[in-house]
N, C-alpha and C positions, 0 to 999 in steps of 0.2 A: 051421397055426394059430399066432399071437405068440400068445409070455409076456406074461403082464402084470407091469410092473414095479413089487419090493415097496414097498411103503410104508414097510419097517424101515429099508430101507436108503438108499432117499432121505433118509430124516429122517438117519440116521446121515453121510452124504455132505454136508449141509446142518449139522449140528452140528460136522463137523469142518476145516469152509469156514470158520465162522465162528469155530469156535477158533483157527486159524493166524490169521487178520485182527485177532484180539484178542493173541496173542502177538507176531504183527509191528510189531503197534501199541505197545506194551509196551518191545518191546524197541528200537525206533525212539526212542521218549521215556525208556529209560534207566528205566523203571519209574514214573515220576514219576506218571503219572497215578492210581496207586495212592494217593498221597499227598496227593492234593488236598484244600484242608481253606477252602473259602472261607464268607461271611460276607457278609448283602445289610443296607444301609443306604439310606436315604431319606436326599438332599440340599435345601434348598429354596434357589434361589433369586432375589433382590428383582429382578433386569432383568433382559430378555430371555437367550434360552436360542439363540440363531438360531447356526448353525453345531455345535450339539450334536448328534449323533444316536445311534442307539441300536448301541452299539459302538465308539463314540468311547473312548478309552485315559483311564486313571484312572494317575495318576503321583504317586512321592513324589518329590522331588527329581528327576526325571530317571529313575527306576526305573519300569518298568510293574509293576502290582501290581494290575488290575485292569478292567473295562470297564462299562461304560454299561448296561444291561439294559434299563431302561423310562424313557418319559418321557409324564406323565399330565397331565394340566387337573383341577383340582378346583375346583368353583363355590361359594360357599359358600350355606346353605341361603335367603337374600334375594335372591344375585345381584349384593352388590356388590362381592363383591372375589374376585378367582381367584389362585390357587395355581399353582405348578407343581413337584411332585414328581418330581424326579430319582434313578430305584432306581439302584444302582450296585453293583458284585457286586466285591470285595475278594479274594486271596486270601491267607488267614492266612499263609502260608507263605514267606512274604516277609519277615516283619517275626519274628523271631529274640530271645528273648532271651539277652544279654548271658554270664548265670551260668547258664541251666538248656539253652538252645538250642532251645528250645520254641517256638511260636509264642505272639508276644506280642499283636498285634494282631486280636483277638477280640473276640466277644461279651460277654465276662467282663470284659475290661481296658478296652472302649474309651470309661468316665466315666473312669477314671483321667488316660485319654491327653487326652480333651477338658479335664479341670483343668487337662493339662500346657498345655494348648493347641494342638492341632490343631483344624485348620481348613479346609477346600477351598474351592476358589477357582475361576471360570472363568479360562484359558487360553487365547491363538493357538497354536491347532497349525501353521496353515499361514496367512501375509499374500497368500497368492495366489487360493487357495479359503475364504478365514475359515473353515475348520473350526476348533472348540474343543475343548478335550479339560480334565478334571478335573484340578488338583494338586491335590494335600492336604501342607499340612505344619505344622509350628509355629509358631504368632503368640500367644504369649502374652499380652502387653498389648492383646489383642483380648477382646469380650465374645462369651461364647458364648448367643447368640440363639438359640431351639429354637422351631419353629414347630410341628411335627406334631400331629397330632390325627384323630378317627374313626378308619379301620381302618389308618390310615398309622403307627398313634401303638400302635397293635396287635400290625402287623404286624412294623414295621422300626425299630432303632436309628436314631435322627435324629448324624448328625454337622454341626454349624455351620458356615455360608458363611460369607464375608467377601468385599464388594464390591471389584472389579478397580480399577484406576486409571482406567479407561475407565468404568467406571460413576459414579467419582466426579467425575470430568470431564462427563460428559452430566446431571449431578445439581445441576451447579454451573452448566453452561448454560440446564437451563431456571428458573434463577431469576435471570437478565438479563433487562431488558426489550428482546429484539431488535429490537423496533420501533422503541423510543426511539432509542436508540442508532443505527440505520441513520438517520433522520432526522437527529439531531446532525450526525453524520458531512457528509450533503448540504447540509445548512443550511452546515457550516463551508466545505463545498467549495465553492459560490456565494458564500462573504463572501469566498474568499480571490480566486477570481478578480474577483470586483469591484474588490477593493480594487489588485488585480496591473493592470486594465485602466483605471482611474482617472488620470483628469487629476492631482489633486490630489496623488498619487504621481509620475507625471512631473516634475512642478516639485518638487516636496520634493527627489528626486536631483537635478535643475539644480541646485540651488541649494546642496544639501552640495556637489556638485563645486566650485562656485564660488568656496565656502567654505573649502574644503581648499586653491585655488588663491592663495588670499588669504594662508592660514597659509604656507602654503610661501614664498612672498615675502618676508612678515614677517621667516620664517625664516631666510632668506638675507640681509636685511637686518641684523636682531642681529647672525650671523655677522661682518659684514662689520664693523660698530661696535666688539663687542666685542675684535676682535684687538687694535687698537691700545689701548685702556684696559684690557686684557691686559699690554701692553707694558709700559706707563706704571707699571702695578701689579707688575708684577717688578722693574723699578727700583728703584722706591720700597722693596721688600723687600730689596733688596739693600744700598741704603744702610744702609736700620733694623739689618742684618746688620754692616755696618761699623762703624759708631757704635757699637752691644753689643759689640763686639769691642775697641773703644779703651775704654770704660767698664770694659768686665772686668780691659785692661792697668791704667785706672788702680787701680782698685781693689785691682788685686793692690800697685801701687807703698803704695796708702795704708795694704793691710793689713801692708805692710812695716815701714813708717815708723811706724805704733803698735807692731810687734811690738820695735821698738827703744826706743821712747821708757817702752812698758812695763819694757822690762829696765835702763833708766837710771833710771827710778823704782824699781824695787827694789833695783839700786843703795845709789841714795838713802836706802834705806830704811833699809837693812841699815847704809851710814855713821852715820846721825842715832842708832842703836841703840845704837851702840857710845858707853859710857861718857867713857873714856878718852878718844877721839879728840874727841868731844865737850867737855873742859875742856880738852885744847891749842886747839882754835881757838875756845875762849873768852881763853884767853891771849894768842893772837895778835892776837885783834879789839882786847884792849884796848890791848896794846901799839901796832898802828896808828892806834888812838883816840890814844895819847897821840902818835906822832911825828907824826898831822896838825895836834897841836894846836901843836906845834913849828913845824909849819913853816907854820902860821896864823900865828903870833906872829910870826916871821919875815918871813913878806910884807910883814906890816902895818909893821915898824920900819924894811922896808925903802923901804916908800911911804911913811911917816912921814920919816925919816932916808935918804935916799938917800948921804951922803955918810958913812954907818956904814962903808957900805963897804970906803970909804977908811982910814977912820983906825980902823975897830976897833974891836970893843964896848967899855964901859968900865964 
């Protein structure tokens, strides 16, 4: 006849299965798991979410610090506008403060950190699979926009979106008018081949060709005119060049010939100055005043009396 096997010991067999798998695990993760200290936040946001799903990486710069939990449709109570609540599960233990080494990024801290300006933002994870994954990081010159509300606004810390570059780009698209504009576009494409297929364009180019072939002529004509009255005109400079050239010699002769006649005027000047020499040829003048008047009186006795001559005054 079998034993029946205890119940004590199974359980004991069973408690201590699962102790080792909890030790191994423990000691596999370095204890950490002990340590886990995470933090659930509601994200909202304004475009599509496609590429999100639930376990998609939550990152601050490039750090994982978290993942995706839930992602819900909220209708609201008329039905015209839907929400889409993004939980996201953090872990404190990431974010360190500076002076104390604590975790900073909590429930406690994280108005402080939204003033600082944090932000999350959708992300490409991957351009192959569009999967997207959460950053969060600092955008202070951004407004922090809190949408939560009912049991979301109960439940979860709201942290603020801020729309992707991608979002502001399909935000900026649907406010073209695509239609207009594809139209423009065709209407301009038929004017241009028109106007490309048009008579009236074929002769327009005849006739610049024509036109250019006329200039060019001309061209070579001038050419051909202007060399010799070219010529002609060098000449003429070259003479004008010689003549300025003898005008300069004379000039230099005349500035010569004053620069002497100046210094015999002062000279002059300087004689007429002097006293003295001034009453000798007051003396001398008269004295030749008197032997002209001698030899006045002389001619005349002698065209008078030619034969004084002879015989001698008396």
């Amino acid at each position: 006849m079998s034993k029946h096997a205890s119940p004590t010991l199974i359980g004991a067999f069973v408690a201590g299965a699962i102790g080792l798998i909890v030790a191994g695990i423990l000691i596999i993760s370095g204890g950490k798991l002990l340590l886990t200290d995470k933090s659930t936040y509601v994200l909202y946001f304004q475009g599509s979410v496609k590429g999100l799903n639930i376990g998609s990486p939550v990152s601050f710069r490039g750090v994982n610090i978290g993942t995706v939990t839930d992602i819900q449709l909220v209708i609201s109570e008329g039905g015209s506008d839907v929400q889409i609540p993004v939980i996201i599960e953090i872990d404190n233990t990431k974010f360190l403060g500076s002076m104390t080494g604590m975790p900073k990024m909590n429930e406690d801290d994280i108005d402080e950190l939204i003033k600082a300006g944090i932000r999350a933002q959708l992300q490409l994870q991957s351009l192959l699979t569009g999967q997207l994954f959460v950053q969060i990081d600092f955008y202070p010159n951004t407004p922090a926009k809190l949408t939560s509300s009912g049991k979301y606004r109960r439940s979860y810390q709201e942290i603020p979106t801020i729309p992707t570059a991608i979002e502001k780009i399909g935000k900026l698209l649907e406010t073209i008018p695509i239609d207009k504009v594809v139209d423009a576009m065709i209407t301009t494409i038929y004017g241009i081949e028109k106007l490309v297929n048009s008579d009236d364009l074929y002769h327009s180019i005849r006739s610049l060709h024509e036109a250019l072939d006329s200039i060019h002529a001309l061209a070579s004509s001038l050419d051909q005119e202007v060399k010799p009255v070219a010529a002609n005109v060098q000449l003429t400079l070259d003479e004008v060049r010689s003549t300025l050239r003898k005008a300069d010699t004379a000039l230099e002769g005349a500035s010569g010939a004053l620069k002497q006649a100046n210094a015999t005027l002062q000279s002059a000047d300087r004689l007429f100055s002097d006293e003295q020499i001034l009453t000798s040829l007051d003396t001398a003048l008269n004295e030749i005043t008197s032997a002209a008047n001698a030899i006045r009186i002389l001619a005349e006795t002698i065209n008078n009396q030619p034969e004084s001559l002879l015989k001698g005054r008396h």
